[in-house]
N, C-alpha and C positions, 0 to 999 in steps of 0.2 A: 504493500500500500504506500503512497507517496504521501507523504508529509505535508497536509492541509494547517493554513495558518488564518486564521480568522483574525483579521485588522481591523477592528474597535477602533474609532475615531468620532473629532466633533470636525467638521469642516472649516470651524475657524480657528483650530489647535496649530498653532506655531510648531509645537513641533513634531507633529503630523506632516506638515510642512516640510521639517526641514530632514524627517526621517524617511518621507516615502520614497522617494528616486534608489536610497540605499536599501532598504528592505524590500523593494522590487527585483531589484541588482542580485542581494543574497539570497532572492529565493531562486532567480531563476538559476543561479552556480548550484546552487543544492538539487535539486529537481522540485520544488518545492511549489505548491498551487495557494496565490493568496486571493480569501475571499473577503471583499472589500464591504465593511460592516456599519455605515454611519450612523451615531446613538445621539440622542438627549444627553447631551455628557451633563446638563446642569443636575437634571436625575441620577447621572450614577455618581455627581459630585456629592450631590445630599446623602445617598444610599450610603454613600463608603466616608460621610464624616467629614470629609474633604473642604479644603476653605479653594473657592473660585477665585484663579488667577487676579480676575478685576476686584475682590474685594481683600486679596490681603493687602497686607503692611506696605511701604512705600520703598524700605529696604527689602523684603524680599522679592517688588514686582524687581526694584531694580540687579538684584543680582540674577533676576530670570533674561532681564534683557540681554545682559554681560555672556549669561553662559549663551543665549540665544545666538550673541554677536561670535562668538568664540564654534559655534558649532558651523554658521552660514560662512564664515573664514574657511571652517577646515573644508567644507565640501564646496567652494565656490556657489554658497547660492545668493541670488538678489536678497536681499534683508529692509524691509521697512520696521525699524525696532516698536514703534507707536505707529502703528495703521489707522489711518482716520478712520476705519471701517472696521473697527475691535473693540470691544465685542458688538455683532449682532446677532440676529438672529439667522440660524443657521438650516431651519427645520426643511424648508423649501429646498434647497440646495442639496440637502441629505436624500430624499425622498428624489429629488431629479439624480441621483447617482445610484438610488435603487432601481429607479425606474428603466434608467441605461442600461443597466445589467441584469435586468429579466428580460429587455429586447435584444439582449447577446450584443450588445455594441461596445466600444473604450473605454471602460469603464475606469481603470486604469489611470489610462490618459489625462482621462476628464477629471476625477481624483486631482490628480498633481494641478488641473489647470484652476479649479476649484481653490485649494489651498492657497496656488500662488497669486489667485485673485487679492487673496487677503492682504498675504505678507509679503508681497513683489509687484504688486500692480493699483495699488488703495482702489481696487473696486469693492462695491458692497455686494455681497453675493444673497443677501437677501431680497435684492432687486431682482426681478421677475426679467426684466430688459437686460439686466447684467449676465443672470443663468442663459438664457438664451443665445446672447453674443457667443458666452464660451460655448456651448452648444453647438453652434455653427464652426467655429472653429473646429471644434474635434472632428466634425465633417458628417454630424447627423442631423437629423431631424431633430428640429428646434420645437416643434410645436407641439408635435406627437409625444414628444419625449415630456415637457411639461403635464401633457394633459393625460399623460399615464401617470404622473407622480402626485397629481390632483387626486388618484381615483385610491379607493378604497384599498387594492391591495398594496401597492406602494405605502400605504400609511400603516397597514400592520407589518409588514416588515417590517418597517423604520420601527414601531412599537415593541415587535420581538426581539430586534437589533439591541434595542437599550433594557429589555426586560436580562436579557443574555448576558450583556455588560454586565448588570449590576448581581446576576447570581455569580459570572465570575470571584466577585469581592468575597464571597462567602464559602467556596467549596475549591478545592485542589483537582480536580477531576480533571485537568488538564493544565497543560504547561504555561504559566502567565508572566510575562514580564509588563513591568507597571503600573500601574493603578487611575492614571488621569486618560488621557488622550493623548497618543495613543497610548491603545491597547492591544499586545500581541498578545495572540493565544496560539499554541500548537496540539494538535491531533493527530497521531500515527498508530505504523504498526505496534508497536512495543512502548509507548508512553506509559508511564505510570503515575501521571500526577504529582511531576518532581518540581516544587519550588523554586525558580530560578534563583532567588535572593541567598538560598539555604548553602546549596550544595551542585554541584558538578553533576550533571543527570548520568545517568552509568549506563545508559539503554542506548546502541547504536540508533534510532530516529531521535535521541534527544539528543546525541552530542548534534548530530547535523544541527537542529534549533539552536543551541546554545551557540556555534561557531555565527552562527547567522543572526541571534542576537549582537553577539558580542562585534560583528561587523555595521551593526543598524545604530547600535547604542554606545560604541565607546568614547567614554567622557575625553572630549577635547581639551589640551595642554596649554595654557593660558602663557604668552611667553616672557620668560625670564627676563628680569631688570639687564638691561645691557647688552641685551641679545636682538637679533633681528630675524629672528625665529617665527 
């Protein structure tokens, strides 16, 4: 069985953002199939206790922008540190990336073009004209695609998406790294519900996860006084 990775995200998650291009990268070196999961992250923010980027402290938005700045260095990506278009709402946007990918289309694609609405282009992706534009750009149906993410089943996805998220918080039943947005989860042959935070997964489909975390996620090296690093 191939290594299914379910990617839990909010469409205006920075570093959704700034992680998708490399957990696209490492899944495809693995043989790995990621299915792209957009949630109510303010619900799984509440569910799991979690204080929402926009409301904490003003020292630790700012050392989120620092590591933010330090991560779009190390992968060369456009960085808007303060998006005039952060936070909005995201629900539209989420439900038009369900919608793509029950009509088999880029889902992918549109994913990264979504996110870098936010944090490389200050458009507002809760604009109905802004989803659209990028729509057109990815090279689909713009209107079809909207008016499938209007309809009932696009909204229970999106519903089950964030119901999903937030049982993650509470049970090991598979492999979790993170807890905000994103959210990677892995399912294989031989998983056994090994906490990435804990311990080294010992099950050949978990090492594969784990080298492909540890390619998605590894914390960028802030550079040394005197160096030009």
């Amino acid at each position: 069985m191939r290594l299914g990775i379910e990617h839990f995200f909010a469409p205006v998650s920075g570093y959704a953002y700034l992680g998708h291009a490399a957990l696209l990268l490492a899944a495809r070196e693995n043989g790995a199939i990621v299915r792209q999961r957009p949630v109510d992250i303010a619900r799984v923010f509440a569910a799991g206790g979690s204080t929402p980027p926009v409301r904490q402290s003003d020292a630790r938005r700012a050392w989120r922008r620092r590591d933010m700045r330090l991560w779009a260095a190390q992968r060369a990506l456009p960085l808007n540190e303060q998006p005039k278009h952060w936070p909005t709402d995201g629900e539209l946007a989420a439900r038009a990336i369900i919608a793509l990918d029950m009509a088999g289309g880029p889902v992918d694609a549109f994913v990264g073009a979504v996110l870098g609405a936010v944090w490389a282009r200050d458009l507002d992706i809760a604009d109905r004209d802004v989803l659209a534009g990028l729509l057109t750009e990815a090279g689909v149906d713009a209107k079809a695609t909207l008016l499938r993410a209007d309809g009932d089943e696009a909204a229970a996805s999106y519903e089950s998406n964030t119901q999903d998220a937030i049982a993650h918080l509470s049970h090991r039943r598979r492999i979790v790294l993170r807890t905000g947005s994103p959210r990677i989860c892995a399912s294989g042959a031989r998983t056994r519900g090994v906490c990435m935070k804990n311990r080294r997964p010992p099950y050949a489909c978990d090492r594969v996860f784990w080298r492909l975390c540890c390619n998605v996620h590894r914390r960028p090296r802030a550079p040394r006084a005197g160096t030009t690093e």
